[in-house]
C-alpha positions in Angstrom: 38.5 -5.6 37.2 36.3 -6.7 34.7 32.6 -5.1 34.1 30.0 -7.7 35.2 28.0 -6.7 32.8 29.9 -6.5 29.6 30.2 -9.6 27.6 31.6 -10.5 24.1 29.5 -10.9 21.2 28.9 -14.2 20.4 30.7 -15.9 17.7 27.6 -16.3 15.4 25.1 -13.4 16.9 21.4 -13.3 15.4 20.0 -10.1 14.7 16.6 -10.9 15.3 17.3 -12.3 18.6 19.1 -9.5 20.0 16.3 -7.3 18.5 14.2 -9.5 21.1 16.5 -9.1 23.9 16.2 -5.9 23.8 12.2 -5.6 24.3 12.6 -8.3 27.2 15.1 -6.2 28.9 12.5 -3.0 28.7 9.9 -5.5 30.1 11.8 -6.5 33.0 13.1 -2.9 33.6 9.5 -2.0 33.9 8.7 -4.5 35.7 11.6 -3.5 38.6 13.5 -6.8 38.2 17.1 -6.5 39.7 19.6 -7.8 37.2 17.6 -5.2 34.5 17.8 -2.0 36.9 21.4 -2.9 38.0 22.2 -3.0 33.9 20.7 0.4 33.3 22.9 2.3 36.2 25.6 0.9 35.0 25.2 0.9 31.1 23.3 3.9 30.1 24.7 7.1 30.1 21.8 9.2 32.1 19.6 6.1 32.8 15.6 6.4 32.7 13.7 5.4 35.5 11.5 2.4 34.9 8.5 4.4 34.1 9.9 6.6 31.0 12.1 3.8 29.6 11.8 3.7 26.1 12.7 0.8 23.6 15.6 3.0 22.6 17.4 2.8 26.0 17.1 -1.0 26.2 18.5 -1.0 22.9 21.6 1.1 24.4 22.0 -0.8 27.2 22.0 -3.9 25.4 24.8 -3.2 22.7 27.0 -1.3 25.8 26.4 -4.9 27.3 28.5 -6.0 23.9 30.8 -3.1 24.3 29.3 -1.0 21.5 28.5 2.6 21.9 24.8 2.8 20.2 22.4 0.2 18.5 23.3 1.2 15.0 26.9 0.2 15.5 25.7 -3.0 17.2 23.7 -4.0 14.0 26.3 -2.8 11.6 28.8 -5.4 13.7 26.4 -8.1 13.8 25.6 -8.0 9.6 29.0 -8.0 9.2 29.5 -11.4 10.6 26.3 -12.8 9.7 25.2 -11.2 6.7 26.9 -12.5 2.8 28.7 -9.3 0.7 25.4 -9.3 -1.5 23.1 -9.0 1.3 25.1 -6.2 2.6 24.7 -5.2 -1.0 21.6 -5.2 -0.8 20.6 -3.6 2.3 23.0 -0.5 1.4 21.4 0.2 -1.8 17.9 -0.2 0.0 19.1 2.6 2.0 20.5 4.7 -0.6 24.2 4.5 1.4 26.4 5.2 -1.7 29.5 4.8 0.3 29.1 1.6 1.5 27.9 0.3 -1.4 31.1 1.8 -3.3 32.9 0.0 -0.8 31.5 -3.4 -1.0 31.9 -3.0 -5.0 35.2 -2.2 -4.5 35.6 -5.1 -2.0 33.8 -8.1 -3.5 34.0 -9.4 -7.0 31.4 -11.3 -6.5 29.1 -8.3 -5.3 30.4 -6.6 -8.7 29.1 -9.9 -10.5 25.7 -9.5 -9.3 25.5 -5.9 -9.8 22.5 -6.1 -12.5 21.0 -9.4 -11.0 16.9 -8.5 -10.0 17.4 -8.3 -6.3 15.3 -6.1 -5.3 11.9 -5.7 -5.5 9.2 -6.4 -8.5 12.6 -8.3 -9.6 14.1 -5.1 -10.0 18.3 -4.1 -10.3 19.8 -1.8 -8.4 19.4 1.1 -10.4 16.0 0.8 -10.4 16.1 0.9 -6.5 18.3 4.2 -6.3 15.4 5.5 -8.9 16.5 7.7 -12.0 16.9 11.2 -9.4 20.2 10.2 -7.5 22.4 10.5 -10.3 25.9 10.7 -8.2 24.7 7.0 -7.3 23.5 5.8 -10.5 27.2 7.2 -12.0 29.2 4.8 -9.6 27.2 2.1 -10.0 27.5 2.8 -13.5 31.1 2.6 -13.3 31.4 -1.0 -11.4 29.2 -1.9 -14.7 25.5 -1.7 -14.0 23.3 -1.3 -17.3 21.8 1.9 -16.8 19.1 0.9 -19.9 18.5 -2.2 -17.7 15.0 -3.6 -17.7 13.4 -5.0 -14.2 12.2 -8.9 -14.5 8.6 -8.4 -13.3 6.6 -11.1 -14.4 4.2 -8.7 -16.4 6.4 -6.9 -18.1 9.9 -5.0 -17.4 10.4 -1.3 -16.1 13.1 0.8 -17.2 15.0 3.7 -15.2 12.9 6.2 -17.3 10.1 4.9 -16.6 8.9 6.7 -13.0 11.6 9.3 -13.8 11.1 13.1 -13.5 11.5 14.3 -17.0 13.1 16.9 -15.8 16.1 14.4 -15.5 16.4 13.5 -18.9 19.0 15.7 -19.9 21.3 14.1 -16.8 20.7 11.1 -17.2 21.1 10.9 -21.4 24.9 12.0 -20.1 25.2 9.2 -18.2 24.0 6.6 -21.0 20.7 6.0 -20.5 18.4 5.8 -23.9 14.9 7.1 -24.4 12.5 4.8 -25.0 9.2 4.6 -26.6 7.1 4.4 -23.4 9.5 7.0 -22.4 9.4 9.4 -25.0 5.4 9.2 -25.2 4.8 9.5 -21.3 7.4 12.5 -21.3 5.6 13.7 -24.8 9.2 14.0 -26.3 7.3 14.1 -30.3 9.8 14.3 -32.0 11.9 11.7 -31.0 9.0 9.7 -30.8 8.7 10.5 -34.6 11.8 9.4 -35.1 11.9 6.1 -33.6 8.7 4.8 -35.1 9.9 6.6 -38.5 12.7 3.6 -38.1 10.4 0.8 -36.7 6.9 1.4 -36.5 6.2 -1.9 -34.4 7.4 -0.2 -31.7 3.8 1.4 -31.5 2.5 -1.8 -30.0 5.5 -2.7 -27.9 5.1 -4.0 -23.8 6.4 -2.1 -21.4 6.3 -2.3 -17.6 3.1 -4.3 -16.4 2.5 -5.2 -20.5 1.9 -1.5 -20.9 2.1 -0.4 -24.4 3.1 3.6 -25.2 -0.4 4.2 -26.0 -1.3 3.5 -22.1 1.4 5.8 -21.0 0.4 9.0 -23.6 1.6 12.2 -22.5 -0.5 14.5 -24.6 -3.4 14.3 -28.0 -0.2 14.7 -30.4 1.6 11.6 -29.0 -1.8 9.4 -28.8 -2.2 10.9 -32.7 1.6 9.8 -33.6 1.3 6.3 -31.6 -2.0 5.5 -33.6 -0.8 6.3 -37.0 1.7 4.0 -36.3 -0.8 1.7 -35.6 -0.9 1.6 -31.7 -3.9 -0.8 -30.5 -6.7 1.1 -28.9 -8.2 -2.0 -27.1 -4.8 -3.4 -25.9 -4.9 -4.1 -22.5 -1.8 -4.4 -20.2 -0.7 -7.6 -18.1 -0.9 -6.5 -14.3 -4.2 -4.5 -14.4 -6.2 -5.4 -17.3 -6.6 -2.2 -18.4 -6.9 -0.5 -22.3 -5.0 3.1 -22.7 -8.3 4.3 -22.1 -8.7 3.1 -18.8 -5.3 4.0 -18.1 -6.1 7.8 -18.6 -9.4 8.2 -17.3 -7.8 10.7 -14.7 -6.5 12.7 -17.6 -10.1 14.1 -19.4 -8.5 15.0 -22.8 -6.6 12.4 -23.3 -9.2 10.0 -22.3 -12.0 11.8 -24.4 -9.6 12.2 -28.0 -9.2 8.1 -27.2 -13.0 7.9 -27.1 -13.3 10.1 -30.2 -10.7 7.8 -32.0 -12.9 4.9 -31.6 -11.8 3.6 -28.0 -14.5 1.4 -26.3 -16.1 3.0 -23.4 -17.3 2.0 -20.1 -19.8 3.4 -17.3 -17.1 4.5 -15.3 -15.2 6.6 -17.4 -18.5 7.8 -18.5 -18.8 8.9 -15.0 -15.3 10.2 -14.6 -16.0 12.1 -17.6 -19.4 13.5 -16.4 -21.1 12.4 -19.9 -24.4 11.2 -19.2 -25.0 11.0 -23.0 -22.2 8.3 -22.8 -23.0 6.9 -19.7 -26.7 5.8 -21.3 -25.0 4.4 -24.0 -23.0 1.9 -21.7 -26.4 1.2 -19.2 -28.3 0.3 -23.0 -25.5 -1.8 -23.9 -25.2 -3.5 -20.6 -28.1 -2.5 -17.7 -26.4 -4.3 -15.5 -23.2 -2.2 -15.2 -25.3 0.5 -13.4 -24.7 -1.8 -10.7 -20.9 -2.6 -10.9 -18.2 -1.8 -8.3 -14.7 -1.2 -9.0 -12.6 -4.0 -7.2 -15.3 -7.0 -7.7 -16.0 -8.3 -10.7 -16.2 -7.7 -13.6 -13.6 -5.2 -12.6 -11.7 -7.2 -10.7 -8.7 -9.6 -11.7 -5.7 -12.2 -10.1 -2.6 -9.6 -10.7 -2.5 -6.5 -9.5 -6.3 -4.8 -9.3 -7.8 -3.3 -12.1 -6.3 0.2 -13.0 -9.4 1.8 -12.1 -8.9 0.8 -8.1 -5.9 3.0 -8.2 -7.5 6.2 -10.4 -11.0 6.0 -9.3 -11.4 4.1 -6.1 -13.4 1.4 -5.4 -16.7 2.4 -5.7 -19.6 2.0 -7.8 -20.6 4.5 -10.4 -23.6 6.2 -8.3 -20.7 6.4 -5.7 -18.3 7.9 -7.8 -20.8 10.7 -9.5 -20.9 11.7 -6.1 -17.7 11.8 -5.0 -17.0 14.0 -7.8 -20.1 16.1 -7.1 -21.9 15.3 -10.5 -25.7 15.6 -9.0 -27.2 15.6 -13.0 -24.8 12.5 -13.4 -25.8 11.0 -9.9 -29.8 11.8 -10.2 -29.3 10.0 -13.5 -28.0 7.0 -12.5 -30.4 6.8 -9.2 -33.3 6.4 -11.8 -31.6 3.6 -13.6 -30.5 1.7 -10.8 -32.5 -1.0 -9.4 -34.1 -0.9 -6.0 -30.9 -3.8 -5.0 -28.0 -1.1 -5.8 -29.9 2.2 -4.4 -30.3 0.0 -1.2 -26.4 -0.3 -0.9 -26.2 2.8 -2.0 -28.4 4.1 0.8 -26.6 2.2 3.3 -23.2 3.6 2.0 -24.8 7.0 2.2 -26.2 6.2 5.9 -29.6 7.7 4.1 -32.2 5.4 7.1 -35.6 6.4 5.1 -34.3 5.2 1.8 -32.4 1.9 2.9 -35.6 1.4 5.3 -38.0 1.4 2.9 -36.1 -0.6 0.1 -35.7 -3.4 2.7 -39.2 -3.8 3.8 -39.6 -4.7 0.5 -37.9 -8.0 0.6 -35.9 -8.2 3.9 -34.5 -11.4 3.4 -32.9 -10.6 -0.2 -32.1 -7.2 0.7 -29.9 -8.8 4.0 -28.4 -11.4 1.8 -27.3 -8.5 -0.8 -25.7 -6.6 1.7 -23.6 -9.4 2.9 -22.5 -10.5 0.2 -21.9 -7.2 -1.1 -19.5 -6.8 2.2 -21.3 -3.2 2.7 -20.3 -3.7 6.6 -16.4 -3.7 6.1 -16.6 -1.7 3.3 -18.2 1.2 5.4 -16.1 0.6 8.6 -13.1 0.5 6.6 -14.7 3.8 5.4 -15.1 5.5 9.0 -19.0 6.2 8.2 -20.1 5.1 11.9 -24.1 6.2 10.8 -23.5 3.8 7.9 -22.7 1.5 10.3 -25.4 2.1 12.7 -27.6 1.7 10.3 -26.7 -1.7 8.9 -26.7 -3.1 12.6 -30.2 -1.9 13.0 -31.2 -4.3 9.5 -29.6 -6.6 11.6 -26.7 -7.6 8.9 -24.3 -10.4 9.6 -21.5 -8.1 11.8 -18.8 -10.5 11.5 -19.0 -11.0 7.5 -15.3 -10.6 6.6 -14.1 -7.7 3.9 -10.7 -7.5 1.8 -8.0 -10.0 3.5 -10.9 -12.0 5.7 -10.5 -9.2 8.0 -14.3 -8.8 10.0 -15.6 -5.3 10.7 -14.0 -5.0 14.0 -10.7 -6.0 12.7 -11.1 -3.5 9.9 -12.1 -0.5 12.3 -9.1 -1.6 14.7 -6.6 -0.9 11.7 -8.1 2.5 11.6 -7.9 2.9 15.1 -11.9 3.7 15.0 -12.5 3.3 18.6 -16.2 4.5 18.4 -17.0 2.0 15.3 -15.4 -0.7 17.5 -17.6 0.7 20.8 -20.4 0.7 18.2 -20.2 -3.1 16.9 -19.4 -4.2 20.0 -22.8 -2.8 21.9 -24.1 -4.6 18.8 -22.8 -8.3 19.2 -23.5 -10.9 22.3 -20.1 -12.7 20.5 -17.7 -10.0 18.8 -14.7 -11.7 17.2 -12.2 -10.4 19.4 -9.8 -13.4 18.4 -10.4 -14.2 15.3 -7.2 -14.0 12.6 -7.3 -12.0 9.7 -5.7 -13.5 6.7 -2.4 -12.8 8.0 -3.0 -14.5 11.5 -3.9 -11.3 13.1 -6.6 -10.6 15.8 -8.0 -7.1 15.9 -5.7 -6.2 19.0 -2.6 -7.1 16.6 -4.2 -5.5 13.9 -4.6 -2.5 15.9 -1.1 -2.3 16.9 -0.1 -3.1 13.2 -2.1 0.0 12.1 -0.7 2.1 14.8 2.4 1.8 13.3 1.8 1.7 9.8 -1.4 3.2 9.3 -2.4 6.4 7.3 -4.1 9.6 7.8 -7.6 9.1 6.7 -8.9 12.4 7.1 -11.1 10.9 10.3 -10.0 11.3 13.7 -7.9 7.9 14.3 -7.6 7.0 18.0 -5.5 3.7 18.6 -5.2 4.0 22.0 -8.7 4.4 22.5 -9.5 1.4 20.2 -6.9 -1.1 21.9 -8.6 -0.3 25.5 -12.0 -1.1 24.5 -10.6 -4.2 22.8 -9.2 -5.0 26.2 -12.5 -4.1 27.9 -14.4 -6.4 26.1 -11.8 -9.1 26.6 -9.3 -9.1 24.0 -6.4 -11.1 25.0 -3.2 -9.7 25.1 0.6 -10.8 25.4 3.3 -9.1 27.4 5.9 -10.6 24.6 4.0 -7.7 22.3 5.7 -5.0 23.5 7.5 -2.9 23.4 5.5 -2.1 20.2 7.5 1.5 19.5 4.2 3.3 19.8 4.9 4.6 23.2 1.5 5.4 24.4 0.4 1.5 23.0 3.2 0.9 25.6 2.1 2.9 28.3 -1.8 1.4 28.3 -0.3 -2.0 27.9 2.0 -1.9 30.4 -0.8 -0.1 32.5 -3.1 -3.3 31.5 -0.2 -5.5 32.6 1.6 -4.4 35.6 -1.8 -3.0 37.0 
């Protein structure tokens, strides 16, 4: 007699749609519904009751429904027949299988053809993906006739292998074939070699590398930055995706940075700051008074690529902010008396400092309120986690719904985080929160919430996401049953709560 409930796959089975089978199986388990609880005594090996089903025993049931023992070989089934060679390919490598990407190489000419094509990310081979450390997988893939000394086909410039390598590898992977290069040998401060190569071709002092990155931005040490400028490297050459001059680039490295500055390099207020040189930080604020007031991230250091290089090394922050951050107080007393009253009142209000920010906006309330905004100081500082911050631009009675980085509004930003205080906060503070509006990705800060639940960081404050998605639902935040289950089980267990009562 045959099992009612065990079915062929279908002839052409979508992934994605048995990936939503699945959480509509768990939902009707949960909710008691006959057919799903008669599937789970039958299927599962030690079935759940409907209270501690997780998405992982829908899953189980669902492919022993197919006649497959687990999920994983369900999905290796269904790529099989719906997925080409190459994207097999491609999903192997992504996941650093080495045997079944031997085996697909070994299968498919046409797999073998494609075998330094830019598939991958940035437009990047391969090689690139299984990274310059996994040298048993870079061998085979060597032998089926990858380029080892292949370059990515990033639009700003090309990476090599050696590029995010250890240098520790080097040895290994010169036996395999692969060739220094100049941004190579200068970020892995191989001198001599160095030496050598622009003893033969001097040019090579200037060449673009990855993101339009010449050697000089990439300098392991003074020697190579001497070397690299005799040869003529440019000091004020600035690279494709971030905009940046070596400089810039090595403002997180003080000696290298300063011996730039003493070769003539152009400084700026920030690596003045980073630097702790007040000397050199007055010569910027003569130069240019307004850069006192500059903030890494909007313009002028801002650009259409990929973020100035000081978002990534410093943060983005201002340069009284950063002075502090790095505990510089003779820097950061410095730069308080040559900021104007407009940047010490965002900078009080970053600070939370009520007196300060008080005072400076009696001054002019309206300009003071329209500088915040459009300075997004709300976002920023919710984003942030500084809740007195936040307080205290509520009380000037700021716009609480101006949107920060991807048109995401304050309570969307704090439901990311999982601030559930912040999002308490705002709310006691607004007759009409935005509980539904989308983000730049569609988003309302229940979805975003959920998003950051699962993908979030630890941002050394306390993150609750439970707590933030029931005062969402408390102040009305409409939810969907189709959401879950999310795979944050106790998201799951207050939605389902919120659900099924």
């Amino acid at each position: 007699m045959s099992d009612p409930f065990v079915s062929p796959l279908p002839p052409r089975p979508d992934w994605e749609q048995q990936q939503k089978r699945a959480k509509k199986l768990l939902r009707s388990y949960w909710q008691g519904a006959e057919d799903a609880v008669a599937r789970f005594q039958a299927l599962h090996p030690k079935a759940p009751g409907p209270t501690e089903a997780k998405l992982h025993d829908a899953q189980l049931v669902l492919a022993r429904s197919y006649g497959f023992q687990s999920w994983a070989k369900l999905k290796q089934r269904i790529a099989s027949l719906t997925q080409t060679p190459l994207e097999q390919f491609i999903n192997a490598v992504k996941r650093k299988d080495i045997a079944a990407t031997r085996q697909l190489l070994e299968k498919h000419p046409e797999v073998r053809a494609q075998i330094n094509a830019p598939l991958f990310d940035f437009d990047s081979m391969a090689i690139h993906t299984v990274g310059g450390d996994n040298i048993e997988f870079l061998a085979m893939l060597r032998d089926f006739g990858a380029d080892l000394n292949g370059k990515t086909q990033w639009k700003c410039g090309g990476f090599t292998l050696l590029d995010y390598a250890n240098p520790g590898m080097l040895p290994e992977l010169k036996k395999l074939g692969v060739e220094l290069t100049v941004h190579a040998a200068a970020r892995m401060n191989r001198v001599d070699e160095l030496r050598a190569m622009l003893g033969k071709d001097p040019a090579l002092a200037q060449l673009p590398g990855g993101d339009g990155q010449t050697p000089l931005h990439v300098a392991g040490s003074i020697e190579v930055i001497d070397l690299l400028v005799e040869h003529g490297a440019d000091l004020e050459a600035r690279d494709i995706d971030h905009t940046a001059t070596p400089a810039q680039y090595l403002v997180d490295k003080p000696p290298l940075c300063q011996h730039l500055l003493q070769l003539g390099a152009k400084p700026d207020i920030f690596m003045a700051v980073a630097l702790n040189d007040i000397t050199l930080a007055q010569t910027c604020i003569e130069k240019d008074p307004a850069c006192v007031s500059h903030r890494i991230g909007m313009p002028p250091w801002s650009n259409h690529e990929g973020g100035h290089i000081y978002i990534w090394r410093l943060g983005q922050a201002t340069p009284l902010i950063l002075a502090r951050h790095l505990g510089y107080r003779d820097m950061e007393s410095y730069l308080v008396a040559q900021s104007p009253k407009e940047t010490l009142f965002l900078d009080a209000l970053w600070e939370g400092n009520a007196p300060t920010a008080k005072r400076l906006f009696q001054s002019d309330p309206d300009k003071m309120r329209a500088i915040g905004n459009e300075n997004r100081i709300l976002a920023e500082t919710v984003w942030d986690g500084r809740i007195k911050s936040v307080e205290l631009i509520l009380e000037l009675g700021l716009d609480p719904h101006q949107p920060g980085v991807h048109d995401s509004t304050p309570i969307d930003r704090a439901s990311f985080h999982g601030y559930a205080d912040i999002i308490d906060l705002l709310l006691k503070n607004d007759t009409k929160p935005p509980l539904e509006r989308p983000n730049e990705f569609g988003a309302s800060p229940l979805m975003t919430c959920i998003y950051g639940a699962q993908n979030g960081w630890n941002t050394g404050r306390p993150r609750d996401h439970v707590g933030a998605a029931k005062v969402l639902l408390n102040a009305g935040a409409m939810f969907q049953p189709s959401w879950i289950p999310t795979g944050h089980e106790a998201l799951d267990l207050l939605f389902r709560k919120h659900w099924l009562g």
